[in-house]
mmCIF file as gemmi writes it, N, C-alpha and C atoms, coordinates in Angstrom:
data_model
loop_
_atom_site.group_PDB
_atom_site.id
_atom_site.type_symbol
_atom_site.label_atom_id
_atom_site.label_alt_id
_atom_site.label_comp_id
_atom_site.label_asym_id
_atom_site.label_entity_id
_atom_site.label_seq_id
_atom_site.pdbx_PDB_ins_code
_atom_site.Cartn_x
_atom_site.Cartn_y
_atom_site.Cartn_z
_atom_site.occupancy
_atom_site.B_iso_or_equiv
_atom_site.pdbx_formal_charge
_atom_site.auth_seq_id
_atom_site.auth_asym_id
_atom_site.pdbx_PDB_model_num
ATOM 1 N N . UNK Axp A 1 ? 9.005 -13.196 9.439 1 0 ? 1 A 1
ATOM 2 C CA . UNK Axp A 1 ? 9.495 -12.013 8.803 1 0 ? 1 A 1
ATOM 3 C C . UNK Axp A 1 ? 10.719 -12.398 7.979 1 0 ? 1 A 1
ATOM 4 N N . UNK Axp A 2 ? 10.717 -11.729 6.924 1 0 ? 2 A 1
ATOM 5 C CA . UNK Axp A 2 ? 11.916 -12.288 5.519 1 0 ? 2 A 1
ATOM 6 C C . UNK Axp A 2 ? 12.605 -11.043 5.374 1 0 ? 2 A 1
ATOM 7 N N . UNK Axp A 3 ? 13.581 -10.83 5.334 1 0 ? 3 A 1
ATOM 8 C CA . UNK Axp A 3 ? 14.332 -9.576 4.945 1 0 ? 3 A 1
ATOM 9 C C . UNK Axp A 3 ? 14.87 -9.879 3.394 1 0 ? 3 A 1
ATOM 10 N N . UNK Axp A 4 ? 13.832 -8.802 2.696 1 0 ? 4 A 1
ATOM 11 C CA . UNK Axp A 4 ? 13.509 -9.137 0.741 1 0 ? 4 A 1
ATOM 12 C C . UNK Axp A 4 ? 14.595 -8.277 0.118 1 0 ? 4 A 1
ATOM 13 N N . UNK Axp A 5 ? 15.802 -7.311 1.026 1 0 ? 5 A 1
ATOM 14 C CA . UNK Axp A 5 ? 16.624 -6.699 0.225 1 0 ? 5 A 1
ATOM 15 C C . UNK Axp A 5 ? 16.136 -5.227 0.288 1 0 ? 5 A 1
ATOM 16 N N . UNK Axp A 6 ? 16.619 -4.212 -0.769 1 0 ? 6 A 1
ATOM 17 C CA . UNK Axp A 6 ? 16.254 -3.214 -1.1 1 0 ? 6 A 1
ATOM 18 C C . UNK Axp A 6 ? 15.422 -2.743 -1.045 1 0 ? 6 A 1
ATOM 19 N N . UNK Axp A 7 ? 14.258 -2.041 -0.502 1 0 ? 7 A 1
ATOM 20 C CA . UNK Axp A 7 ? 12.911 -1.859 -1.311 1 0 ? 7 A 1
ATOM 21 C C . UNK Axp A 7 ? 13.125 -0.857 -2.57 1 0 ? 7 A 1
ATOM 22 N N . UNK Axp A 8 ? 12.211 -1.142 -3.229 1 0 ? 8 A 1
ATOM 23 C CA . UNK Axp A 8 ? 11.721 -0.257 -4.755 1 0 ? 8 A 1
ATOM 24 C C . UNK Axp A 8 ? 10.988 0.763 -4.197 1 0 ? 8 A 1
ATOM 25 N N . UNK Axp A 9 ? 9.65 -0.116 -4.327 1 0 ? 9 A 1
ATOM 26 C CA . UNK Axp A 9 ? 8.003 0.264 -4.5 1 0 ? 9 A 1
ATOM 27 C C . UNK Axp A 9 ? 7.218 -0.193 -3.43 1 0 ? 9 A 1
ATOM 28 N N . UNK Axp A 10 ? 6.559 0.282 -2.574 1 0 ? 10 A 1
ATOM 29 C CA . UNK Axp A 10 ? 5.416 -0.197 -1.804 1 0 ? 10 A 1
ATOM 30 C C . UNK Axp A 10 ? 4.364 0.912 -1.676 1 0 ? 10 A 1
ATOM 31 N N . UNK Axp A 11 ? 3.71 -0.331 -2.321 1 0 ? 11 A 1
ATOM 32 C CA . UNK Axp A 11 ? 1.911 0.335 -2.008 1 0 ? 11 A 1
ATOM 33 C C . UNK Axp A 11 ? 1.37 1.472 -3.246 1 0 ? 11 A 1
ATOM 34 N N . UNK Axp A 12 ? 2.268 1.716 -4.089 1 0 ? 12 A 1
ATOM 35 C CA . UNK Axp A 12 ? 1.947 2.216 -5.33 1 0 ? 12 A 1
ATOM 36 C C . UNK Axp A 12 ? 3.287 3.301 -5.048 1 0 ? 12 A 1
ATOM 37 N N . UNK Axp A 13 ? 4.103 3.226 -3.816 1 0 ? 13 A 1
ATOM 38 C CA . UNK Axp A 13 ? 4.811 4.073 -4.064 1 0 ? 13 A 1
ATOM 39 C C . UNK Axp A 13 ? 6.456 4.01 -4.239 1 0 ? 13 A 1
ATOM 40 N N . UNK Axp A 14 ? 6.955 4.67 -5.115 1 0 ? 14 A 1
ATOM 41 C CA . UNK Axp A 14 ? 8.298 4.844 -5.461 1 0 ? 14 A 1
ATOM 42 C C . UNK Axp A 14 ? 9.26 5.13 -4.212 1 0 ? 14 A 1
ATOM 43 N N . UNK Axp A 15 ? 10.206 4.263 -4.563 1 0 ? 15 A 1
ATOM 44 C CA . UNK Axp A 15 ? 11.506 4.463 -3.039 1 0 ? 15 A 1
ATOM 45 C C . UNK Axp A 15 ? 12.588 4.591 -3.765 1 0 ? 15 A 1
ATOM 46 N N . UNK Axp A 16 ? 13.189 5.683 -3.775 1 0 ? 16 A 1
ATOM 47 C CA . UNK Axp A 16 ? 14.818 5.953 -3.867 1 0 ? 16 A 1
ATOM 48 C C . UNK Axp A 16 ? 15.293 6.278 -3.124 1 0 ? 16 A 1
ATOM 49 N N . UNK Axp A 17 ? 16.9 5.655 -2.743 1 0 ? 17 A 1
ATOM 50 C CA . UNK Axp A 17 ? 17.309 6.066 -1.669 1 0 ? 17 A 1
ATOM 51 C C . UNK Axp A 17 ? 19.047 6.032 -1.875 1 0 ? 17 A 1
ATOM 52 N N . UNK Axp A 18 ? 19.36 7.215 -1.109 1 0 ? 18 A 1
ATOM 53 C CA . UNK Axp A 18 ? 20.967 7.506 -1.813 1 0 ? 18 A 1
ATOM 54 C C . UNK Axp A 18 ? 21.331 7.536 -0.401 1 0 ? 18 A 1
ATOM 55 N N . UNK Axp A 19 ? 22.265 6.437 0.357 1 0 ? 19 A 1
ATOM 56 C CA . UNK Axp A 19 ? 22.73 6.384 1.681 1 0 ? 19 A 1
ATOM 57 C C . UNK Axp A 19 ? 23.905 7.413 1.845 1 0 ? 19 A 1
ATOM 58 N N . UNK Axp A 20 ? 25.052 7.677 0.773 1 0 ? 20 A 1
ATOM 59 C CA . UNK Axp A 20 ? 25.791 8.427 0.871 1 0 ? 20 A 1
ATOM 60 C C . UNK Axp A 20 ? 25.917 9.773 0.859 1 0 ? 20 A 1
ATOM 61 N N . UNK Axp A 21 ? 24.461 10.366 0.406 1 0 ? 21 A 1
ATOM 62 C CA . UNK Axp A 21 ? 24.228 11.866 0.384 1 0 ? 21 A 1
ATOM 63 C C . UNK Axp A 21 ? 23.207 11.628 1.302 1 0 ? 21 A 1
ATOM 64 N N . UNK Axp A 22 ? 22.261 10.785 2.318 1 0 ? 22 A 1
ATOM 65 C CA . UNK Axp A 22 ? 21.639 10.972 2.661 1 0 ? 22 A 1
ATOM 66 C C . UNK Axp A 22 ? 20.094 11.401 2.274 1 0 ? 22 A 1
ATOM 67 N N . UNK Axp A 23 ? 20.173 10.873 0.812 1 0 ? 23 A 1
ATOM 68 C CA . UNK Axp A 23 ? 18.879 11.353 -0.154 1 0 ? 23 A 1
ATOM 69 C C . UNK Axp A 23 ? 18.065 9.622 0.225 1 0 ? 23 A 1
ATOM 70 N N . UNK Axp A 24 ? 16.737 10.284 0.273 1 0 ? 24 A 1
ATOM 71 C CA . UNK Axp A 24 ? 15.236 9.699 -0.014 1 0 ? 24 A 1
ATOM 72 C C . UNK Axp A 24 ? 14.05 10.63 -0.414 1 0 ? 24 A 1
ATOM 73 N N . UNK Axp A 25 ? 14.117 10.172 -1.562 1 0 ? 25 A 1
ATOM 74 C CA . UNK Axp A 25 ? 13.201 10.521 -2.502 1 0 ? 25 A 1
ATOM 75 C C . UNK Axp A 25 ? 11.747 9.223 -2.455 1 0 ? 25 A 1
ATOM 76 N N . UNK Axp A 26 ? 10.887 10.26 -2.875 1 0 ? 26 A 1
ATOM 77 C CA . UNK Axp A 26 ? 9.319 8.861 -2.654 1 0 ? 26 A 1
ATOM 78 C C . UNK Axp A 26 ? 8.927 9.858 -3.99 1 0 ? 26 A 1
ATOM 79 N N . UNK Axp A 27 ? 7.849 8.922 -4.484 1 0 ? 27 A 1
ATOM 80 C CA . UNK Axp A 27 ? 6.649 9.224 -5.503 1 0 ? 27 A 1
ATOM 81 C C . UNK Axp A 27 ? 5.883 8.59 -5.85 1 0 ? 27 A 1
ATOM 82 N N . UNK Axp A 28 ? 4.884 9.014 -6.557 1 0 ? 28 A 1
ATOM 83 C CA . UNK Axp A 28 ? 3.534 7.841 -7.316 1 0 ? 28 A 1
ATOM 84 C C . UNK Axp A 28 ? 3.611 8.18 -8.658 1 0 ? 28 A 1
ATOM 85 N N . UNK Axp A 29 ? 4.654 8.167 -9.448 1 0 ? 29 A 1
ATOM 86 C CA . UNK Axp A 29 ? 4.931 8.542 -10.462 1 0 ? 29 A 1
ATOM 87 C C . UNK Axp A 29 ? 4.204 7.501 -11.148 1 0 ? 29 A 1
ATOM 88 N N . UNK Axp A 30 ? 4.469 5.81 -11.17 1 0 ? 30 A 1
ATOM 89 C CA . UNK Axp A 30 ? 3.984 4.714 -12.276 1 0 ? 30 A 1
ATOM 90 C C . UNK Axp A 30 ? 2.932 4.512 -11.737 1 0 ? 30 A 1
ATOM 91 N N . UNK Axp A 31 ? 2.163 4.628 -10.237 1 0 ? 31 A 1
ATOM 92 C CA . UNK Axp A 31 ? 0.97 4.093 -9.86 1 0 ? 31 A 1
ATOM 93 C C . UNK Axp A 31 ? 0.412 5.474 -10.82 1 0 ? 31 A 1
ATOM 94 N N . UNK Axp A 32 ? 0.5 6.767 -10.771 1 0 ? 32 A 1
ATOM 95 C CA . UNK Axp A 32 ? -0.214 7.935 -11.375 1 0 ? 32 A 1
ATOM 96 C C . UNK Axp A 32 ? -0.624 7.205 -12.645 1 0 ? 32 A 1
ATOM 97 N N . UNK Axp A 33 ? 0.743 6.816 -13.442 1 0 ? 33 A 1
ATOM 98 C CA . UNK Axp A 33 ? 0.689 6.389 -14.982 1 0 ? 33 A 1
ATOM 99 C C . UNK Axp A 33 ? -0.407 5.09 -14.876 1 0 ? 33 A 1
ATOM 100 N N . UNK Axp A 34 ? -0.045 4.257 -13.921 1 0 ? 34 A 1
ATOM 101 C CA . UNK Axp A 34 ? -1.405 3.086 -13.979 1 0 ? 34 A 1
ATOM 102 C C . UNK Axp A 34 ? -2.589 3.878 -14.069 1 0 ? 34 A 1
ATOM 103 N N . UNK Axp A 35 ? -3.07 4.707 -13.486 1 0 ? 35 A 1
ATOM 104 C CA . UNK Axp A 35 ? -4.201 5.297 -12.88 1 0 ? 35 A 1
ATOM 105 C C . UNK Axp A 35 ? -4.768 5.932 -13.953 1 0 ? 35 A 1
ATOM 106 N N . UNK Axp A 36 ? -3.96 6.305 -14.994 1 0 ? 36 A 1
ATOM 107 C CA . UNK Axp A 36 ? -4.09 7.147 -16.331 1 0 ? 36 A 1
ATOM 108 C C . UNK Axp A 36 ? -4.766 6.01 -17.696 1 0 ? 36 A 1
ATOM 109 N N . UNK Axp A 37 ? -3.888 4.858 -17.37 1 0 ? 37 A 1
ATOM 110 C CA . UNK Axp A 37 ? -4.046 3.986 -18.456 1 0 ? 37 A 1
ATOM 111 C C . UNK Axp A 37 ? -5.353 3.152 -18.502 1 0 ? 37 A 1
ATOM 112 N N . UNK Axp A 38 ? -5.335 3.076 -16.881 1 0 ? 38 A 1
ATOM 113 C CA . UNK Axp A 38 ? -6.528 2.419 -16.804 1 0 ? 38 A 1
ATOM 114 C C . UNK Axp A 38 ? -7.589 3.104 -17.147 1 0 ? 38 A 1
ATOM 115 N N . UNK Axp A 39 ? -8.357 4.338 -17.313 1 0 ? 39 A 1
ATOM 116 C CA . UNK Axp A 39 ? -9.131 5.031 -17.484 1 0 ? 39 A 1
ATOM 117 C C . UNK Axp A 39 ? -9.157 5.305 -18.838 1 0 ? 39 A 1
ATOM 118 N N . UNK Axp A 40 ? -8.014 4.88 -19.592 1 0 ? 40 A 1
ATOM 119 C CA . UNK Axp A 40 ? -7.438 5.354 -21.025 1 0 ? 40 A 1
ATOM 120 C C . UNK Axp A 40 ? -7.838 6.919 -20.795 1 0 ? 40 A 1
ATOM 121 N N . UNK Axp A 41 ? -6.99 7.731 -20.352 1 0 ? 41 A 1
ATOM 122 C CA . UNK Axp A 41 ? -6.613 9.188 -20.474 1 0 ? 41 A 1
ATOM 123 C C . UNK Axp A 41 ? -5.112 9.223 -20.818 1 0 ? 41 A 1
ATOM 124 N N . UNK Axp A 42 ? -4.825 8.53 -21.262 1 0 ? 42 A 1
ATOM 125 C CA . UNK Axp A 42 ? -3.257 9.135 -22.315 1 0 ? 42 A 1
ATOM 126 C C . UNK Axp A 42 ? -3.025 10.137 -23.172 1 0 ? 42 A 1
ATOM 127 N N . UNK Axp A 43 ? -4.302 10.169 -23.831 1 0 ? 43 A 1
ATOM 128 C CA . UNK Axp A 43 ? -4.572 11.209 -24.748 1 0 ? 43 A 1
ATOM 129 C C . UNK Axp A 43 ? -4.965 13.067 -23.489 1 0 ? 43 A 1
ATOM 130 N N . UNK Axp A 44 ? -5.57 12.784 -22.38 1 0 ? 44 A 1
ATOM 131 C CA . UNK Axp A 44 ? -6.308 13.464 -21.94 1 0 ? 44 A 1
ATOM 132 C C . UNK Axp A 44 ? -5.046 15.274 -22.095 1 0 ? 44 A 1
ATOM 133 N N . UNK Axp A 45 ? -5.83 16.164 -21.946 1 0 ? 45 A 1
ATOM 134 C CA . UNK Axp A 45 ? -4.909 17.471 -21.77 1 0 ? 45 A 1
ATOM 135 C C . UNK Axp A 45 ? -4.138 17.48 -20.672 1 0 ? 45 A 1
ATOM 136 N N . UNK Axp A 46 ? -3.298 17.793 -20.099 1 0 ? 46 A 1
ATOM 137 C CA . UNK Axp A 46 ? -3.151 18.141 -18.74 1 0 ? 46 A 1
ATOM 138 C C . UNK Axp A 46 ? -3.226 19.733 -18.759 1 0 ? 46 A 1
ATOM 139 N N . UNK Axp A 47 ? -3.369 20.089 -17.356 1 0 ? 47 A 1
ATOM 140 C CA . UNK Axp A 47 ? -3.437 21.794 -17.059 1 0 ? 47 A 1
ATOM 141 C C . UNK Axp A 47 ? -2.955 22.302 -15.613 1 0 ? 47 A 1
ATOM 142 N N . UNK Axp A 48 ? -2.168 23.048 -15.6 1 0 ? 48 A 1
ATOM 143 C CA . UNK Axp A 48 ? -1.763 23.364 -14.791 1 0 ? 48 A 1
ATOM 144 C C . UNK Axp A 48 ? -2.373 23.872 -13.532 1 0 ? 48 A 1
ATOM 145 N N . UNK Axp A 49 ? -2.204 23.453 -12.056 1 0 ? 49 A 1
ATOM 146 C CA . UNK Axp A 49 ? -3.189 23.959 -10.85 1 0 ? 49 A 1
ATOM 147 C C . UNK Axp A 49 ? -2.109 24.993 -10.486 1 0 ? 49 A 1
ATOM 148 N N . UNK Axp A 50 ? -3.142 26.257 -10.809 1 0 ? 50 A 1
ATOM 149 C CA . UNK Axp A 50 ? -1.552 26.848 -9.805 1 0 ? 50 A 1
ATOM 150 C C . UNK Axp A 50 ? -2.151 27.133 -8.052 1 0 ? 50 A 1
ATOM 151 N N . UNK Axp A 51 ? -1.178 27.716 -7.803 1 0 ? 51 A 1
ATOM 152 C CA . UNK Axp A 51 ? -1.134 27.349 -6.043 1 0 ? 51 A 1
ATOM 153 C C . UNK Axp A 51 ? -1.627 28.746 -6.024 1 0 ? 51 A 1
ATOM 154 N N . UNK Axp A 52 ? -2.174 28.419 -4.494 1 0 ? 52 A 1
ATOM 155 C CA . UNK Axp A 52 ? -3.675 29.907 -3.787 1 0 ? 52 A 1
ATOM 156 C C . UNK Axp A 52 ? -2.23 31.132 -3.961 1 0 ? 52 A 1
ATOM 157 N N . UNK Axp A 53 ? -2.498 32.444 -3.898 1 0 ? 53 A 1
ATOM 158 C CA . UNK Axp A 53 ? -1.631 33.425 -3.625 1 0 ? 53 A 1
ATOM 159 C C . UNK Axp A 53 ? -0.778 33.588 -2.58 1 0 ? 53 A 1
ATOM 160 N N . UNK Axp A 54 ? 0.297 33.557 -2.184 1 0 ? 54 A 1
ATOM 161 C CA . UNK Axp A 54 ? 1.189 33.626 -0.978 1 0 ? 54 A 1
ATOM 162 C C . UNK Axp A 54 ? 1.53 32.431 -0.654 1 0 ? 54 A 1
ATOM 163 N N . UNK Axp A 55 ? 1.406 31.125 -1.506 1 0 ? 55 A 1
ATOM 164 C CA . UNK Axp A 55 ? 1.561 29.842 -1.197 1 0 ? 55 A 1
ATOM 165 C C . UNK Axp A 55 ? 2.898 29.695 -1.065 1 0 ? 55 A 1
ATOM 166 N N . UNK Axp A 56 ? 3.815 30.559 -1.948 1 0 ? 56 A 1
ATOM 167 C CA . UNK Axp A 56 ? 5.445 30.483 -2.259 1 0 ? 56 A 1
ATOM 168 C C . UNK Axp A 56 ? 6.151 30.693 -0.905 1 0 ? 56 A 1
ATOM 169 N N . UNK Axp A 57 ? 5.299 31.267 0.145 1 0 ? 57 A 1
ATOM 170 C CA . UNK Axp A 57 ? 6.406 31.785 1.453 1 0 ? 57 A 1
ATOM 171 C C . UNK Axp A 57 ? 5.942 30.226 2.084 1 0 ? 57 A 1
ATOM 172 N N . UNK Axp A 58 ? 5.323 29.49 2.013 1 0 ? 58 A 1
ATOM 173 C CA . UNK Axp A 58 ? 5.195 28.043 2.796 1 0 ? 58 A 1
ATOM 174 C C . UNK Axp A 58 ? 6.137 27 2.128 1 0 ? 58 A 1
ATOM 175 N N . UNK Axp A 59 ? 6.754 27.504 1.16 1 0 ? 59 A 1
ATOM 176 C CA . UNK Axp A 59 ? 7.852 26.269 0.227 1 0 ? 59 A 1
ATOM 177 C C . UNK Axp A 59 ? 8.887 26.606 0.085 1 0 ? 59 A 1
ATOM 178 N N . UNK Axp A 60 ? 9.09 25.371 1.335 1 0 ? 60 A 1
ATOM 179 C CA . UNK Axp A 60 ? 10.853 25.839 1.696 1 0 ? 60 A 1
ATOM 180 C C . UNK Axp A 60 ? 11.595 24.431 1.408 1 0 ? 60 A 1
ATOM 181 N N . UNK Axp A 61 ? 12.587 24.395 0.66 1 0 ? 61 A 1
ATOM 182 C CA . UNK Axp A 61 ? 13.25 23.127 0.118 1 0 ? 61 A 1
ATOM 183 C C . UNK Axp A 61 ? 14.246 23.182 1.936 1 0 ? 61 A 1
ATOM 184 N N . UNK Axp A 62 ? 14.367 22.243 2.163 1 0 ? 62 A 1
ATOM 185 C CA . UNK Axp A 62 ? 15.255 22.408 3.502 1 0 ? 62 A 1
ATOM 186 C C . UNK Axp A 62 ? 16.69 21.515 3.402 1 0 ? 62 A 1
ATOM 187 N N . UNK Axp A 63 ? 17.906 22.322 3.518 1 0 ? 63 A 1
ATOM 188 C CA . UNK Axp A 63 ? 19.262 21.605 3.019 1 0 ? 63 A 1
ATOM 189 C C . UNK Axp A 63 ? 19.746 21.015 4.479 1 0 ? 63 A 1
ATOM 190 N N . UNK Axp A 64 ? 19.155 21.16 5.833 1 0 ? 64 A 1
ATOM 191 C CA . UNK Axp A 64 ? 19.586 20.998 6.883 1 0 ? 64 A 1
ATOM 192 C C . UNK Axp A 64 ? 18.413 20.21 7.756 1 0 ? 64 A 1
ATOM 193 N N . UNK Axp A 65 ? 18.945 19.777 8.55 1 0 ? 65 A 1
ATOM 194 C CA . UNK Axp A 65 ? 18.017 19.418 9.889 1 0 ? 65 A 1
ATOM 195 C C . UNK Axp A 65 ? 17.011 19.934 10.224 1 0 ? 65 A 1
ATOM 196 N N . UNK Axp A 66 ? 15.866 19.748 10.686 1 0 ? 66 A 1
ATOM 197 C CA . UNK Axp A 66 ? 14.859 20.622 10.649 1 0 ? 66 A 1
ATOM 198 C C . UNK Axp A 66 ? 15.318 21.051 12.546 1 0 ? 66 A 1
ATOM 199 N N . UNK Axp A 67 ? 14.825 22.027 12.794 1 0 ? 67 A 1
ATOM 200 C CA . UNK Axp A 67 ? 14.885 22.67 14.038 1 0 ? 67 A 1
ATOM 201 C C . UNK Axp A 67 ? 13.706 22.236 14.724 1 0 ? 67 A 1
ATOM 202 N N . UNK Axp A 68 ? 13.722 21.762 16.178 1 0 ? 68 A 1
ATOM 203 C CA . UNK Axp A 68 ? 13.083 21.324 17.474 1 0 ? 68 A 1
ATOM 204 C C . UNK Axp A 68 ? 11.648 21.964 17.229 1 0 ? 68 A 1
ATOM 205 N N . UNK Axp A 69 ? 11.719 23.278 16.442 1 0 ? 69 A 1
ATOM 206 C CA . UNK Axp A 69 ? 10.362 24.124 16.407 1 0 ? 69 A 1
ATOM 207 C C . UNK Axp A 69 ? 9.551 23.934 15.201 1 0 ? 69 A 1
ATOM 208 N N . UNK Axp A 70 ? 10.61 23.321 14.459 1 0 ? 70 A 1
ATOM 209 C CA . UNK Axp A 70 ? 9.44 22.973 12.948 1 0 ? 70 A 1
ATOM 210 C C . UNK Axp A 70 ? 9.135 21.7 13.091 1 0 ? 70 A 1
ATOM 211 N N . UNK Axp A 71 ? 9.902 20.471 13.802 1 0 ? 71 A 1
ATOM 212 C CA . UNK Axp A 71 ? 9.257 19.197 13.674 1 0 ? 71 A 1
ATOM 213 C C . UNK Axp A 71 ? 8.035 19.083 14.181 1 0 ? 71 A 1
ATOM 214 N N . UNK Axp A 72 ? 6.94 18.195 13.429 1 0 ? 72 A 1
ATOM 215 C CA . UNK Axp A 72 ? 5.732 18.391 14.284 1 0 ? 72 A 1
ATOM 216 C C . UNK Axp A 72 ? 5.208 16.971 14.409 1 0 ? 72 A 1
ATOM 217 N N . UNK Axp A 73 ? 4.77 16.308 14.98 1 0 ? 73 A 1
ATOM 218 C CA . UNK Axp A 73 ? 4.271 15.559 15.366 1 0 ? 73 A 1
ATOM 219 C C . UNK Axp A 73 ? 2.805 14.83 14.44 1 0 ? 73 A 1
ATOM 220 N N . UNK Axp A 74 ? 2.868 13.665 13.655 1 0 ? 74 A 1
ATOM 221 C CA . UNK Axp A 74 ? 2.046 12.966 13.076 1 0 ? 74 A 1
ATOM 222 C C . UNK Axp A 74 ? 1.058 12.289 13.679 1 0 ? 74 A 1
């Protein structure tokens, strides 16, 4: 085992990480863009999915700890 530093990227996915605010951020932002190029859809439309009705009361940005009753088990 090698300890390589920082991570970036693993596995197609984006790692940011802010130790002093406690921020980690993830995404597939450039694997998406690979995924696009390769197919050559650069040109393609995009369109918006919107979300089923009442989806908005399940999206909760959370500024705190999650509580004993929302963590759930993977």
């Amino acid at each position: 085992m090698m300890d390589l530093g920082k991570i970036d990227s693993y596995l197609g996915v984006n790692i940011m990480r802010n130790r002093s605010v406690k921020l980690l951020e993830i995404n597939q932002s450039c694997y998406i863009w690979e995924i696009i190029n390769h197919f050559r859809m650069l040109d393609a439309n995009p369109a918006h999915t919107p979300l089923p009705s009442g989806a908005e009361m399940h999206l909760v940005k959370c500024e705190e700890q999650a509580s004993a009753s929302e963590i759930r088990a993977y």
